[in-house]
Structures are given as structure tokens and as C-alpha cells.
VMD Tcl script that draws the C-alpha trace (Angstrom):
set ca {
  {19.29 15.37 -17.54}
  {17.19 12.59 -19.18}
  {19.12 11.61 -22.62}
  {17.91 11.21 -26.18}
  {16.75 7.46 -26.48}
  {16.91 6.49 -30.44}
  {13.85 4.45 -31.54}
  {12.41 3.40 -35.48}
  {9.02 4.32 -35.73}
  {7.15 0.78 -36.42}
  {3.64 1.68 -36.67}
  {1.65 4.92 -36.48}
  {-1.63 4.87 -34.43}
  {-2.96 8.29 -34.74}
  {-1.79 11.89 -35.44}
  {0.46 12.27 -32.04}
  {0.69 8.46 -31.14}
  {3.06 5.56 -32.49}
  {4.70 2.52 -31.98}
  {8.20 1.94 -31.41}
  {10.58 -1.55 -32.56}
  {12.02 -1.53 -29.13}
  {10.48 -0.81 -25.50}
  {11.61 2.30 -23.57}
  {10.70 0.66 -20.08}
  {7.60 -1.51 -20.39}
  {6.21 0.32 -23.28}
  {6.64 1.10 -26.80}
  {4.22 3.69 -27.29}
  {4.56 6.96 -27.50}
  {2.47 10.14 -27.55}
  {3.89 13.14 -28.89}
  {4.29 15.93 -26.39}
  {2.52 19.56 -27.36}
  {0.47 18.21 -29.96}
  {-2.87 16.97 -29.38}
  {-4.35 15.50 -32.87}
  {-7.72 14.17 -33.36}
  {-8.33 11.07 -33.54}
  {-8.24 8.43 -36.65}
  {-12.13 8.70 -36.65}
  {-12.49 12.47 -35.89}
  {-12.92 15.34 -38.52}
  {-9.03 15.86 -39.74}
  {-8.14 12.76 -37.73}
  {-7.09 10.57 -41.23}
  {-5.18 14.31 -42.50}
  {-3.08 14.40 -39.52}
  {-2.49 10.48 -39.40}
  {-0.95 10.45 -42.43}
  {0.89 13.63 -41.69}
  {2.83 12.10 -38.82}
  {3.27 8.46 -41.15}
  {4.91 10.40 -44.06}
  {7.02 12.41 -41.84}
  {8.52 9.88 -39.24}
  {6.69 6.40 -40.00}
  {9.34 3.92 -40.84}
  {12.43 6.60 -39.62}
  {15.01 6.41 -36.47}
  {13.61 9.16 -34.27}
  {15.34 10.26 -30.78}
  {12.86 10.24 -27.99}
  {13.03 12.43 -24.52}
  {10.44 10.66 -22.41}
  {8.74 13.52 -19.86}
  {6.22 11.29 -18.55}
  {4.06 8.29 -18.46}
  {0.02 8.98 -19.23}
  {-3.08 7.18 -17.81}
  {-3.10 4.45 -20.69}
  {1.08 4.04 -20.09}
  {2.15 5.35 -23.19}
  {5.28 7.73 -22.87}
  {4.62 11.29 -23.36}
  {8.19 12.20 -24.86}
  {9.40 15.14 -27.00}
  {10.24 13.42 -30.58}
  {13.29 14.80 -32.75}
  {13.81 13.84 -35.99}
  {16.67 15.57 -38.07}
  {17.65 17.51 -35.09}
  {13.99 19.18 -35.06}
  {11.04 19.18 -33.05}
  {8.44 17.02 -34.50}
  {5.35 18.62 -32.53}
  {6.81 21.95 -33.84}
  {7.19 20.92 -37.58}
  {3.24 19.44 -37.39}
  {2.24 22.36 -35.42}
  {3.20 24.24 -38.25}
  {2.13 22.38 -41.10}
  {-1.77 22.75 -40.36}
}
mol new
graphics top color blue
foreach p $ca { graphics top sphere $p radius 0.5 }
foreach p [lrange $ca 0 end-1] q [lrange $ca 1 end] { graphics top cylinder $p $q radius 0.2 }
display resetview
């Protein structure tokens, strides 16, 4: 069983990407698993940005990496308050 790794949420690149204070691995970006956002630049992109900033941006979050992507970002469920972050933004459309 891969364990919960505990991160702080330094920067927030888009509505289901962000940057982490510490590496997991060789990388300290991760994409949020089951959500696909648009992009900064895309209709709704800025919306869900700021979404994901005023939820976890700046907050200790506990990360279950699932797998790496093309770029090398970790695609990892996120949990913050015991809860499913993809879940919570899911919902909050």
C-alpha cells in the first residue's frame, strides 16, 4: 500500500496542477487525479484556478502518488481535511 506523503501547496499552476515545497522523487508537481480542468487560458480556466488556490493554495495537503505523466508531474489523489479534493471541486462546478 503506497502511504499518504504530506506536502504544503507552494504555488498553483492551473485548476488540477500545483507545486509542492518539497520533491516527492524528482518532482514537485502534481496533477490532481479525476479532475481534468481547463487550462489558465481556456474558457473557465481562471474560475477553476482560483478554485483550487482558495481551497488548498498555501495548506499541508496529503498526497497518494498513482503515477507519473508524460511531462513527469505526479498524478496523485490529494486529501485535504480527510477529503477528496477532486471530489470537493467536482462538486463545486
Amino acid at each position: 500500500m503506497v502511504k499518504l506523503i504530506q506536502r504544503t501547496v507552494k504555488k498553483i499552476y492551473d485548476g488540477d496542477t500545483f507545486k509542492v515545497g518539497k520533491k516527492i522523487g524528482n518532482t514537485d508537481v502534481i496533477r490532481i487525479a479525476g479532475l481534468n480542468a481547463p487550462e489558465k487560458w481556456q474558457y473557465g480556466g481562471r474560475k477553476a484556478t482560483n478554485r483550487l488556490r482558495g481551497l488548498i493554495g498555501g495548506k499541508k495537503v496529503k498526497i497518494k502518488p498513482l503515477a507519473k505523466d508524460k511531462y513527469g508531474r505526479i498524478i496523485a489523489k490529494v486529501i485535504y481535511k480527510g477529503k477528496d479534493v477532486a471530489r470537493i471541486l467536482r462538486k463545486s462546478r
